[in-house]
C-alpha beads as a LAMMPS data file, in Angstrom:
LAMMPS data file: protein, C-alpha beads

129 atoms
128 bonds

1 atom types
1 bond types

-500.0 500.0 xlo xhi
-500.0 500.0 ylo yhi
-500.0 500.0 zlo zhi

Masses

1 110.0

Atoms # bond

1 1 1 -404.859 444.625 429.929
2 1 1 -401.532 443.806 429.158
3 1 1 -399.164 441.118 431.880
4 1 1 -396.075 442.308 433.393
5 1 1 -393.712 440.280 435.162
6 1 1 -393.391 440.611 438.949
7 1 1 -391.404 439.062 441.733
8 1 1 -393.114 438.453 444.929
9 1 1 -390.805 436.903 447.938
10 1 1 -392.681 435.338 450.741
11 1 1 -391.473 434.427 454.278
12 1 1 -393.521 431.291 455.546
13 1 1 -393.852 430.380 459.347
14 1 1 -390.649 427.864 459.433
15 1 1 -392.160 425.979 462.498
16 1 1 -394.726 424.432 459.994
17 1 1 -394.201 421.192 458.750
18 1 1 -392.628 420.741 455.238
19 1 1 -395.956 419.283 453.717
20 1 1 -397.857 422.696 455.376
21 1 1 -395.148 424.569 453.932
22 1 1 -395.949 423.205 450.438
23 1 1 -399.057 422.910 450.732
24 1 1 -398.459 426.564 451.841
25 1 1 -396.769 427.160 448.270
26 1 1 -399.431 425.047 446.478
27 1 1 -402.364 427.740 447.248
28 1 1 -400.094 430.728 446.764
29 1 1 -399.138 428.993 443.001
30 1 1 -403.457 428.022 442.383
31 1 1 -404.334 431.582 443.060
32 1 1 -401.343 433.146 440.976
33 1 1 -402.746 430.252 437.951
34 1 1 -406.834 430.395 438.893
35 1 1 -406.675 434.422 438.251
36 1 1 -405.232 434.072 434.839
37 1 1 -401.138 434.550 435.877
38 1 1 -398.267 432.252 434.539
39 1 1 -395.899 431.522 436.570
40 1 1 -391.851 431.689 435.306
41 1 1 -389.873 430.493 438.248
42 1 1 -390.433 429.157 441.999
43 1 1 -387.892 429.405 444.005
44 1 1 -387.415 427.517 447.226
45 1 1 -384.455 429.071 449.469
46 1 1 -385.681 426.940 452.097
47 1 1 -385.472 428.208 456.276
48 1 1 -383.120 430.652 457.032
49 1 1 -382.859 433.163 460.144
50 1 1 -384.670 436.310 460.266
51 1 1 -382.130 439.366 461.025
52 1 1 -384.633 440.684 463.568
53 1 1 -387.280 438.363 465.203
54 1 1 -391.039 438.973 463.361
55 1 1 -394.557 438.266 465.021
56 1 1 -391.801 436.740 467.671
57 1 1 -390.853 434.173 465.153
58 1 1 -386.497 433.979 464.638
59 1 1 -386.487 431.909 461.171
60 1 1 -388.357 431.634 458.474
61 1 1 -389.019 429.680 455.051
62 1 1 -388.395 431.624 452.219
63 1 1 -389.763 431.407 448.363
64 1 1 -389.435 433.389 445.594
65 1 1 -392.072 433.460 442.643
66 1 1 -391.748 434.841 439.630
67 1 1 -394.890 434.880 437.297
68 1 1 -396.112 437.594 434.589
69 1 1 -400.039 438.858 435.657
70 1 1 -401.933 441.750 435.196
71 1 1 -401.879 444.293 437.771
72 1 1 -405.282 443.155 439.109
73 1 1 -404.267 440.008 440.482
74 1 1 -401.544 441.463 442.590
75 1 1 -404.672 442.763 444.963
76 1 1 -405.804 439.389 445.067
77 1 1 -402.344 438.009 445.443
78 1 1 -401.682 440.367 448.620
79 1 1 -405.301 440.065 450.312
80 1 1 -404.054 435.951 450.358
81 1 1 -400.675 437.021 451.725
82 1 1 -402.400 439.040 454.456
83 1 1 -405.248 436.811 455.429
84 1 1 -402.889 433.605 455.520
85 1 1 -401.973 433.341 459.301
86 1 1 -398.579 431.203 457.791
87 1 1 -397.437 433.702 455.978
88 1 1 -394.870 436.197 458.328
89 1 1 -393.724 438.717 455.248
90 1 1 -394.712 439.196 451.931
91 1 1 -393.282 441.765 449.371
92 1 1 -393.957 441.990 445.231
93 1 1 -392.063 444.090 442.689
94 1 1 -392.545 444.699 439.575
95 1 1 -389.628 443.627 437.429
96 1 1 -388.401 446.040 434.783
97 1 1 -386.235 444.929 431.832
98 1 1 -383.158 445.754 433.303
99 1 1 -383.476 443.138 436.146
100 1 1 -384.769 440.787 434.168
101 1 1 -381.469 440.768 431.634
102 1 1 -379.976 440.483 434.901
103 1 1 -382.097 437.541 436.263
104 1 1 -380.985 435.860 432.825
105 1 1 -377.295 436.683 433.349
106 1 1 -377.143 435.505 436.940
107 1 1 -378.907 432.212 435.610
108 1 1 -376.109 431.633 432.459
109 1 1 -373.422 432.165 434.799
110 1 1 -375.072 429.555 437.308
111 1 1 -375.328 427.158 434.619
112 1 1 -371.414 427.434 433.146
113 1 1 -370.201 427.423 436.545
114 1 1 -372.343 423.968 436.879
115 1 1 -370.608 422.282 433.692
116 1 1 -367.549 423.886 434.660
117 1 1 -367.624 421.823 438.062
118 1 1 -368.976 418.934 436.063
119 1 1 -366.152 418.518 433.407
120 1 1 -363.309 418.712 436.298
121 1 1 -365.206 415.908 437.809
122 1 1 -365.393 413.580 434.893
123 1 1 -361.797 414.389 433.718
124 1 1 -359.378 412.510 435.172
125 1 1 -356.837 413.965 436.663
126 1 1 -353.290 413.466 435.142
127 1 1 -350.318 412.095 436.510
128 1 1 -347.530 413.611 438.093
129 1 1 -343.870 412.206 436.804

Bonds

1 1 1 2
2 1 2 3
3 1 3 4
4 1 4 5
5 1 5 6
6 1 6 7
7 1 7 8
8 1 8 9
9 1 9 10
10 1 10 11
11 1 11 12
12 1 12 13
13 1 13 14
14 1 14 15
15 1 15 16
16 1 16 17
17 1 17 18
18 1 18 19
19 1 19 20
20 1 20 21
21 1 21 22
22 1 22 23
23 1 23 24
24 1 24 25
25 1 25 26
26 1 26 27
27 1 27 28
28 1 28 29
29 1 29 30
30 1 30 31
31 1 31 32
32 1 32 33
33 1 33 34
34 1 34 35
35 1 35 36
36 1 36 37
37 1 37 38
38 1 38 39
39 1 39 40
40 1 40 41
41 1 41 42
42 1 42 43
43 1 43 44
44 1 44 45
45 1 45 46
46 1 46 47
47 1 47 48
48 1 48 49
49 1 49 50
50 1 50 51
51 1 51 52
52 1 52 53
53 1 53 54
54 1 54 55
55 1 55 56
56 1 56 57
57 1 57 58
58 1 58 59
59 1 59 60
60 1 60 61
61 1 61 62
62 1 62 63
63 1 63 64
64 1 64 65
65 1 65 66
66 1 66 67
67 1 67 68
68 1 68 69
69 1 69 70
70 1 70 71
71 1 71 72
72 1 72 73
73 1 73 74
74 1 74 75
75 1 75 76
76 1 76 77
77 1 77 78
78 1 78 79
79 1 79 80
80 1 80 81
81 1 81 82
82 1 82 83
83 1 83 84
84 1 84 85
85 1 85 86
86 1 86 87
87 1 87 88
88 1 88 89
89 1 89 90
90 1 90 91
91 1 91 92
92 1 92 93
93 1 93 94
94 1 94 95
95 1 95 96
96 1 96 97
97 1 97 98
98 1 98 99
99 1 99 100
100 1 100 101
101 1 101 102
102 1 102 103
103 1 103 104
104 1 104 105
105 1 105 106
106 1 106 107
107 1 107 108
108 1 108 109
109 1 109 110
110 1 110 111
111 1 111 112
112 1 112 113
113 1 113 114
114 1 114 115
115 1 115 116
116 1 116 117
117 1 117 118
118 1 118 119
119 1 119 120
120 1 120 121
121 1 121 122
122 1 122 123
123 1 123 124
124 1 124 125
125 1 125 126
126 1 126 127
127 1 127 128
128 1 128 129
């Protein structure tokens, strides 16, 4: 069976404390690797408010993985997701080729916007006469 690449963005319980929430992140990442996926990219956007309040909860740590897997472990994946009281939302896409290009752009203009910002630091700036 051939891997795809998916995207699955998780909402964590933001009243945990940050080594739950990790350790949170470490089980999601062993049962993604123990099931034969590779993960690309984790993604920590950290705690952030919720636009409408969920299982009464008003913020909530979000992560983003990225990892290619065959289909069968996105069952597996999900049952976790559900059966983890931590975990508020869950949702995994498939990525096509089109969003990935656009993963990779977004990333390449991250980066030259980062040396960008770098080199105007490090040159000094020039005197005024």
């Amino acid at each position: 069976m051939s891997k795809r690449t998916y995207e699955s963005v998780v909402i964590i319980n933001a009243t945990l404390e940050d080594d739950q929430i990790e350790a949170t992140l470490a089980r999601m990442q062993e049962t993604i690797t123990t099931h034969g996926g590779e993960i690309i990219e984790l993604d920590k956007w950290g705690r952030k408010r919720l636009a409408y309040p969920i299982k009464k909860a008003k913020s909530g740590y979000y992560s983003v993985f990225r990892f290619n897997a065959t289909t069968d472990l996105i069952a597996v994946l999900e049952r976790n997701y559900r059966l983890d009281e931590n975990v508020i939302r869950y949702l995994t896409i498939q990525l096509d080729k089109f969003a990935l290009e656009a993963i990779a752009k977004q990333k390449e203009a991250l980066k030259n916007a980062e040396l960008a910002a770098a080199e105007a630091l490090a040159k000094p700036e020039e005197s005024q006469v």
